[in-house]
N, C-alpha and C positions, 0 to 999 in steps of 0.2 A: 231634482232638488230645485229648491228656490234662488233665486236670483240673488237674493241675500248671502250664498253661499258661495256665489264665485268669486274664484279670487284672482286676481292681476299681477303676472308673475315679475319679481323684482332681480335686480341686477345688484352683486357688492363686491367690492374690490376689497382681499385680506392679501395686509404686507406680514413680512416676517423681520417684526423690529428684533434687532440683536439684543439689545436690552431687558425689553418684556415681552417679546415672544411671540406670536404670531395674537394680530387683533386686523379688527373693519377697518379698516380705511377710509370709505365712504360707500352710500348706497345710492343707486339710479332708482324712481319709480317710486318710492315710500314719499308720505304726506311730508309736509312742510312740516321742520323741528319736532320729528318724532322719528324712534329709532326701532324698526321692529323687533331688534336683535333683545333690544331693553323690554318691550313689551309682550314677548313672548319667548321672555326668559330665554333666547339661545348664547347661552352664554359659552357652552360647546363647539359652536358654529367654525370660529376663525381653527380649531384643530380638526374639525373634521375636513374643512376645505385645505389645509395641510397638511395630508398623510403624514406618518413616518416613511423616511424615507424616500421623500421629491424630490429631493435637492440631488441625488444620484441619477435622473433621468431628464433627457433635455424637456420630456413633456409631459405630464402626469393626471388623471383625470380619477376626480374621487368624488363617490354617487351616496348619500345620506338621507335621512329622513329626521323633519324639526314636527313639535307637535304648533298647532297656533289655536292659541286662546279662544274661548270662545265669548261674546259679548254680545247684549243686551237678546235678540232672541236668536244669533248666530251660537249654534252647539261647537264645540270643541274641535277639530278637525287633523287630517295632518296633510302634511306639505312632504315634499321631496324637492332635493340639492344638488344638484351637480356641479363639480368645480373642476376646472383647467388650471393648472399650475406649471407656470415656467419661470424662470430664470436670465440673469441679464450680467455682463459685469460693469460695474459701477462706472468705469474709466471709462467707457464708451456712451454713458448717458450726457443728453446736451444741458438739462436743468437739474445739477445733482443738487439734493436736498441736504440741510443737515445733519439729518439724522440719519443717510446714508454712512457709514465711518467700517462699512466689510470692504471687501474688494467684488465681493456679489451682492444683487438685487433679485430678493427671490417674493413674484406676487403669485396671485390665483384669482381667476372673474369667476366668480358663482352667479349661477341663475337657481332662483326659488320657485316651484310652481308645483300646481295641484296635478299634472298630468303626467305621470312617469311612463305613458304607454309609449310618449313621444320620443325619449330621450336617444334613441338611436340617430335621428334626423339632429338632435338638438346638438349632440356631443359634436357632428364636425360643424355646423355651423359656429358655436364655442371655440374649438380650436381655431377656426379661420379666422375669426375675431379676435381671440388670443393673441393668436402672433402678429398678424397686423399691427396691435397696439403696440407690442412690444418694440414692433419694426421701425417705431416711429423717433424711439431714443430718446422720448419725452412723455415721460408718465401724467404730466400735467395737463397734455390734450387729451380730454373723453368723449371729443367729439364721436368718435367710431363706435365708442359704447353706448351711447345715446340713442344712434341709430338704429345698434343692435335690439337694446331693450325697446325700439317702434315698431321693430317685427314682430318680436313678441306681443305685446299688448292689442294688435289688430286681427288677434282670431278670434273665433265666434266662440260664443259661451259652451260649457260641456253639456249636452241632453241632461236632460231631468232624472233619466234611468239609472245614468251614470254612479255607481255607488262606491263609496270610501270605505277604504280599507282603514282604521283606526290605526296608530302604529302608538300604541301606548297601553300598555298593563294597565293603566288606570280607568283608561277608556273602552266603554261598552255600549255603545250609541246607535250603532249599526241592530244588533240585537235587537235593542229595545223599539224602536223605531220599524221595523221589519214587519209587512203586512201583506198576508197573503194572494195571490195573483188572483185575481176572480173573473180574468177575462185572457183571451190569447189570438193575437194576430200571428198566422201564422207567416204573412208576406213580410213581417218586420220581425229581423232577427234579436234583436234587444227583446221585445213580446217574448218569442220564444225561450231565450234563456232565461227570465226574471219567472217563467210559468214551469221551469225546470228545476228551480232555485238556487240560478248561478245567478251571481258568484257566492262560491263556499267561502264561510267567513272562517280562513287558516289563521287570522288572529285576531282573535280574540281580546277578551276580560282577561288578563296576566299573560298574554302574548306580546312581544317585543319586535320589531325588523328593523334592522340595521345594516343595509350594504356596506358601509364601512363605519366599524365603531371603533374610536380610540380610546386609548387605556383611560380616560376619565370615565368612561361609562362600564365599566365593568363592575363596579358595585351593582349599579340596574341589574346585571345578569344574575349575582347573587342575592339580589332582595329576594324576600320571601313571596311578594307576591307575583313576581316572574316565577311562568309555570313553566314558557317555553318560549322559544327565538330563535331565530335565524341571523345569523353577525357574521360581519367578515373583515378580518384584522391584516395587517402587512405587520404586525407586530410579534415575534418569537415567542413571545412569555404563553402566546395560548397552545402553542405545539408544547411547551414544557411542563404545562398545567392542562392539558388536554383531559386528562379523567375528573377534573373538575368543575372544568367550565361548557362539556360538548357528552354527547352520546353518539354522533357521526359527524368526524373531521373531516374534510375532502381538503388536501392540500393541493393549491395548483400550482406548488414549482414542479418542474420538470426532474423526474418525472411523475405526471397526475396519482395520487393515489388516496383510496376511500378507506379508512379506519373507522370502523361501528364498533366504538366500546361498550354498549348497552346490550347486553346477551337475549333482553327480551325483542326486541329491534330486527337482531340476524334475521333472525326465522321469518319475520313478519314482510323483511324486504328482498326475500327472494323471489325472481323474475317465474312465473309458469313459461310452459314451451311458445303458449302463442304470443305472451308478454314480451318475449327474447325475440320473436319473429316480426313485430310491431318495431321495437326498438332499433334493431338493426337496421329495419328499413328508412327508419329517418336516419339515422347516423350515417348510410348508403347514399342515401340520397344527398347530404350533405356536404360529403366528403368528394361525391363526385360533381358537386357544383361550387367547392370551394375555390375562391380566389383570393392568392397571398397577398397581391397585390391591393385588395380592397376587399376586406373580412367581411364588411357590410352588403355585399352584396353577390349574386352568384355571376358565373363565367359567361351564363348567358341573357344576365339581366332577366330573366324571367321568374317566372313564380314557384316551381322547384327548387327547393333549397334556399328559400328568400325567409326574413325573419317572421312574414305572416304565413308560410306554409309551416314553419314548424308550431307557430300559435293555433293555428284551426287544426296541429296533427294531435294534439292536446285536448284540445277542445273535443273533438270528437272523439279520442278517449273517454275524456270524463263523461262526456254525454253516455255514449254507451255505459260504463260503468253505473251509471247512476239509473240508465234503464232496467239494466240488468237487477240490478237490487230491486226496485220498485216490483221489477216483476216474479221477482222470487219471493218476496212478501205478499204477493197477491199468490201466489200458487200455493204457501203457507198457508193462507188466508181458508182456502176454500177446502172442504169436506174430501176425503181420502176417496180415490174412486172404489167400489166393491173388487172383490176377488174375481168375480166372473167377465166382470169388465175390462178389454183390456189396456193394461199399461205398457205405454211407448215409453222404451229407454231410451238413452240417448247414447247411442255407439259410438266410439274409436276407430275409427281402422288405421292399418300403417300402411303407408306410400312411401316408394320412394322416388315420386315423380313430386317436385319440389312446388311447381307452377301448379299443380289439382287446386281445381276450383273451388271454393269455400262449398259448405253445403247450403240448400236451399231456405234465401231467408224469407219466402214465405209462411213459415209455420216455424212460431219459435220453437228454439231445443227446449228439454224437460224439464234440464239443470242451465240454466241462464248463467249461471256462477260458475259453470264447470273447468274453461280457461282463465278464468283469474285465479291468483294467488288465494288458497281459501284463509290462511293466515292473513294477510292482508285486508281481508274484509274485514274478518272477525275484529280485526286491532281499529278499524275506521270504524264499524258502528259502536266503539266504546267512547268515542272523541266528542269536545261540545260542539265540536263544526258538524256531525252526523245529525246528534241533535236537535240542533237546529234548523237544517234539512230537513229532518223527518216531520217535523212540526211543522214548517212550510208547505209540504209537499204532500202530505198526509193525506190518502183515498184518492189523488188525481190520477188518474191512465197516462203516467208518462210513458210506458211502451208503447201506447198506441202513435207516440211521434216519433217517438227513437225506436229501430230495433233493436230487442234487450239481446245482444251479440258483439262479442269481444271484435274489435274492428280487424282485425289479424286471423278469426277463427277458421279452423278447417283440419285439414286431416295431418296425424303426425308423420313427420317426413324423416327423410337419413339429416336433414341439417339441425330439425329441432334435436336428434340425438346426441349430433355432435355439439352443440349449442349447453347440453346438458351435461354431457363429459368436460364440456371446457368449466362451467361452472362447478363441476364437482370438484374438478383438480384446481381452481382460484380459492376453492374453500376450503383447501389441505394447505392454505397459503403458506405455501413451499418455498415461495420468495424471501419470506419475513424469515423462515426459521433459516433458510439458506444463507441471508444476509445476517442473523442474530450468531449463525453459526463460522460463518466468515471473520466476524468481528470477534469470536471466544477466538478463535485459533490464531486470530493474527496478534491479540492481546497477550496467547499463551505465550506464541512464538517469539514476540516482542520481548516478555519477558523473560524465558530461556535464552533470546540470544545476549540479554545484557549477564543473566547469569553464568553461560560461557565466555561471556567478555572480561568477566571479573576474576572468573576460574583462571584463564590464561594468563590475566596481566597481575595472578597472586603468583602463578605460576611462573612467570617469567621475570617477577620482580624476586622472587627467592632465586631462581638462578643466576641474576646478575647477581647479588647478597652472594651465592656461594662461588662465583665467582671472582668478586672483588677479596674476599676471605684468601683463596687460591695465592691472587695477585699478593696480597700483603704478606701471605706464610713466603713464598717464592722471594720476596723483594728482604724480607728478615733473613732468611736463609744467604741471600748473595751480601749481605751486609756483613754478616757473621763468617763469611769466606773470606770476604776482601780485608776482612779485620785479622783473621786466622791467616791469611797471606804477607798482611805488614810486620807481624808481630811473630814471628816465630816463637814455636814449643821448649819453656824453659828445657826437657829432654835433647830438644834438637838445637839447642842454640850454641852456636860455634865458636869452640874456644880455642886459647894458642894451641898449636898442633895437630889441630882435627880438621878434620872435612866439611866442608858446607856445598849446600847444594849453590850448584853455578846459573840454572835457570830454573829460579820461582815459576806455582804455576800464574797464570797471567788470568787476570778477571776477565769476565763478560759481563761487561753495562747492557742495560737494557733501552733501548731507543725509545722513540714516544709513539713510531708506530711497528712496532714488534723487537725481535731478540737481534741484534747482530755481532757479529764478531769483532772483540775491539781486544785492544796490544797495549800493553802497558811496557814502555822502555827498559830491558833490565839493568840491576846494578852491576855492574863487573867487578869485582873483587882479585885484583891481580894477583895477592899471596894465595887465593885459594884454588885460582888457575895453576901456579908451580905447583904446590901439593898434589893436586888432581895429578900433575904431568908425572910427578914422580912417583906417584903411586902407578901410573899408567904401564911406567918403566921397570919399577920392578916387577909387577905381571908377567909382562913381556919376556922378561929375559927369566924368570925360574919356570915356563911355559919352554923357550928354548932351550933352558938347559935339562929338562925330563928330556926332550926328545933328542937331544944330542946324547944322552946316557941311553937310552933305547936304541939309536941308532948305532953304536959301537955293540952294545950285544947282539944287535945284527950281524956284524959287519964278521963279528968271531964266529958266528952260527955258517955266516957263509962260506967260508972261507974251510973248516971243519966238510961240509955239507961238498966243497969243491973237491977236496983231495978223495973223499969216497967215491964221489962221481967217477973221476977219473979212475980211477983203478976197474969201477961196475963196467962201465964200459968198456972197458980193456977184454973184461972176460966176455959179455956179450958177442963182441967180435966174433973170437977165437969159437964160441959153442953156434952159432950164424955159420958159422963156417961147415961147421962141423954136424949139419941140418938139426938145428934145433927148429920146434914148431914156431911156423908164420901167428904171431901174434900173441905172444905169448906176453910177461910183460914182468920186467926184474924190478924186485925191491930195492931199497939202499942197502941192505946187507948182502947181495948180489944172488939170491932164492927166485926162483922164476915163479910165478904163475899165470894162471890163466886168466884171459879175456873178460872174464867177473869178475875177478880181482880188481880190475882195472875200475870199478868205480871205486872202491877206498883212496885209488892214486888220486883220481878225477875230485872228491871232494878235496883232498891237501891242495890240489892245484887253483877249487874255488878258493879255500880261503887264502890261499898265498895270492890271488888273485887279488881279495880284499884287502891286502895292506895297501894297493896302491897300482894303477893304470899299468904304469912302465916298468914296477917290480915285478908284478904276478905274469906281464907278457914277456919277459925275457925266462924266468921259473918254466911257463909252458913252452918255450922255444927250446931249453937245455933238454926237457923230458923228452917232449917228442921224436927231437932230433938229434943225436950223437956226432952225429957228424958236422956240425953248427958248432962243437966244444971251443973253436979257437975265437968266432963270433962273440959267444958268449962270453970271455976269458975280458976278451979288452973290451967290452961295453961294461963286464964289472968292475974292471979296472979301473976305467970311467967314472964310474960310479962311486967305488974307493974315495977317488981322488976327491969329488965335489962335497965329498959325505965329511974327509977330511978339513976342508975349506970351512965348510958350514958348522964345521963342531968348535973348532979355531975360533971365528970369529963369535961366535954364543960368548965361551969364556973369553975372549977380549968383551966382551958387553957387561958379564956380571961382574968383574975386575973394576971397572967404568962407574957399573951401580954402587958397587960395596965403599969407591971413595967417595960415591959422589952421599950416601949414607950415612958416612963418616964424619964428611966434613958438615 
């Protein structure tokens, strides 16, 4: 490019007034009394160098693309933006401004420039600069930014080769302007890629690129003549509108994941075996020269794993890729060989020695295309980036600089198989339905356990209800007792002459924390005490006077029952004497019999027994033993006497009762 086209990159400091919202500040590097933000319409600027979202992290860094104008024979171009965003609090600045009124000061120093290849080198010298100024607790010295923007402005112009990527749907410059390589140095490698027709123009006429675009530019995405873009948000609204604003999401919160909601896409971006064995190897290689401590650079400072080994691992992708096409259009190209002639295929074999040497890239394979994704071609030679290429490149021998061979290619091994199991089982994405199905069960469970929470506490609110019910029927009931206990039953209510009860039954209160036994004082009624007593009295004595008249019919029974005895036994004697049989055993009419006889005596002797301890044992003392008669004689005499006592004093008692009844 012409001289006229380079451009001088500029320094701008965006505050974040609380009022109106994030705008410029000032700018280092731009002409005297002119503002480029105004002349090349960024009027977006101050919220892209603002993410959503800064003011949460002590240090924030946010990478943009502005279009700049074109003038008088300067064509239209674009620029790229990096900003550094930090934070300060107000009470600790030495020159607070008026318009400071937060309790924080939230700026960002952008740099403008045509050279994004730089920006790894740029972003920490940016931050070093950054915090420095900050460090100074006076926003009003820019001395330091001064200096910064002298380092920038002292590098040498970009080569001529150098070509712009447009980053505007509007713009199609690159295209038009595009003029076939008619010459090639192979010792300079810029010759050799412009004779390759790199770089591929990925945006195009209605292509967009936005590292980071804020929600004012999302109409851009839905204009009509936006075909396609690449954007990348810190803002939620595009995860929630994902099917309408993307065809492949890649989320980088943790943890990373790739959504392709374009069904024609899937097919098109799956990895071949040797694809999978290229990739891996940079990702290997990466991981084992990472360092946490300093992302920018590898563990052992060397060119493994550093950000221009994974650029040239690219690079010689596409190169091959693009040879391999060229050379399959040429094998297209040329006349079928005859039947007789013969044709080399291009074999397979399987290995499972992982390290087997690629095969021999002296003679290329048959099928050049055979390790690439053949979907993946098919979907890029439909594209205006293809196009455009082919137009470029049209009849050169680029295999004869590149070999047309997948840079990964060789034999399949046990890893490309398992490489291909692991992709089959990511594309039954068992995650998503595990997670979607995690979420139905814990939503169901969620709401069965409140369904059971409700079940219980309906259930348990109707048992306190039919227990309170319980309490009240229980508390009426002791109410209607203790009323039924004050008030006696007009039936039972005691009049002159009659009986009343001497002890009411006595209530039970209920306490406040359960039933206990409680006493109510009774009333004593002394007339109904004497009646009681005299009622008590007469009992008593027609009780002893039944059994003083039973005991005199005794007393004649015994006495009847004595003169018999005495005479039985008389004769007893006299036939004893006279060998009557041992055991034999006389009635009271003095008739003997025998030994079996003797239980009819044996029951008269139980129940005489049952009148009484010390009757029925003197009764058994007279039977058994005859010779005991005079024993027995004066212990019922005895007897007589206290029978006589006890009958005596009865009638002295009902004599007692009948005046005392009387009067």
């Amino acid at each position: 490019m012409k001289d006229s086209s380079f451009y001088q990159p500029l320094v701008a400091v965006v505050d974040f007034n609380h009022a109106r919202g994030p705008e410029v500040e000032f700018w280092l590097g731009a002409e005297d009394g002119k503002d480029p933000a105004e002349e090349n319409e960024w009027a977006l600027l101050p919220f892209m160098a603002l993410s959503d979202g800064a003011h949460a992290s002590t240090e924030d860094f946010s990478y943009f693309t502005l279009r700049r104008n074109g003038q008088d024979k300067r064509p239209e171009t674009s620029l790229f933006g990096i900003s550094c965003t930090r934070q300060l609090e107000a009470s600790k600045l030495k020159n607070k401004p008026s318009e400071v009124t937060r309790s924080t000061v939230q700026k960002a120093v952008v740099v403008v420039t045509d050279e994004p290849q730089h920006f790894g080198s740029l972003r920490e010298r940016l931050s070093a600069v950054t915090s420095a100024w900050f460090d100074q607790l006076d926003f009003t010295d820019i001395e330091i930014l001064k200096q910064f923007l002298d380092t920038l402005t002292t590098r040498p112009p970009p080569p001529a080769d150098d070509k712009d990527q447009y980053i505007d749907p509007a713009l199609d410059n690159y295209a038009q302007n595009l003029e076939r390589p008619s010459s090639l140095k192979t010792s300079e490698r810029s010759s050799l890629l412009a004779y390759m027709g790199l770089p591929i123009q990925i945006f195009g006429k209605g292509a967009f690129f936005g590292p980071y675009t804020p929600l004012q530019q999302l109409d851009l995405l839905a204009d009509y003549g936006t075909k396609s873009y690449i954007v990348g948000s810190t803002n939620s609204l595009l995860l929630q509108q994902r099917d309408k604003y993307s065809d492949i999401l890649i989320n980088l919160d943790d943890p990373i994941s790739v959504n392709i909601t374009s069904t024609s896409l899937r097919a098109a971006l799956n990895l071949s075996a040797a694809d999978r064995r290229w990739i891996d190897f940079l990702t290997q290689t990466v991981n084992d020269t990472w360092d946490e401590s300093n992302p920018d650079r590898p563990t052992n400072h060397g060119y493994m794993g550093s950000e221009e080994f994974i650029r040239l691992q690219f690079e010689e992708y596409l190169l091959a890729l693009l040879s391999s096409i060229s050379y399959a259009d040429h094998l297209a190209a040329k006349p079928q060989p005859s039947p007789r002639q013969p044709h080399h295929h291009h074999h397979r074999s399987f290995s499972s020695d992982s390290s087997a040497p690629p095969e021999s890239s002296d003679q290329p394979p048959a099928d050049p295309l055979l390790d690439y994704s053949n979907a993946f071609v098919t979907h890029f030679r439909t594209t205006p980036a293809f196009a455009l290429w082919s137009t470029q490149t049209k009849g050169l021998p680029l295999f004869d600089l590149i070999a047309p061979r997948h840079p990964s290619a060789g034999a399949l091994t046990i890893e490309d198989i398992q490489r291909r199991l692991t992709q089959q089982v990511a594309e039954l994405h068992l995650d998503e339905k595990m997670r979607d199905g995690r979420e139905a069960l814990n939503k169901h469970f969620s709401a069965g356990r409140e369904r059971v929470g409700v079940m219980l506490g309906n259930v348990w609110a109707e048992m306190e209800r039919l227990r309170e019910e319980q309490r009240k029927r229980a508390a009426a009931g002791r109410d209607s007792s203790d009323q039924n206990n004050r008030t006696p039953s007009p039936a039972l209510r005691p009049v002159e002459g009659e009986l009343r009860d001497v002890n009411p039954p006595l209530s039970t209160p209920k306490s406040g924390n359960g039933w206990a036994v409680g006493s109510r004082k009774p009333n004593i009624d002394m007339a109904q005490v004497q009646a009681n007593a005299a009622v008590a009295r007469e009992k008593a004595g027609a009780y002893l006077s039944s059994w003083g008249a039973w005991a005199g019919e005794k007393r004649k029974a015994w006495e009847e029952r004595r003169a018999t005895s005495a005479a039985s036994n008389t004769s007893e004697a006299n036939k004893g004497v006279m060998g009557s049989p041992v055991g034999s055993v006389r009635s009271e009419d003095g008739a003997a019999r025998s030994p079996k006889s003797g239980a009819a005596a044996g029951g008269v002797k139980k129940w005489t027994a049952g009148l009484g301890g010390r009757f029925g044992k003197m009764w058994d003392t007279a039977d058994a033993n005859a010779d005991e008669d005079a024993d027995r004689e004066k212990k019922q005499e005895e007897l007589e006497r206290r029978t006589d006592i006890l009958v005596t004093g009865s009638s002295g008692k009902n004599e007692e009762q009948q005046k005392d009844s009387g009067s």
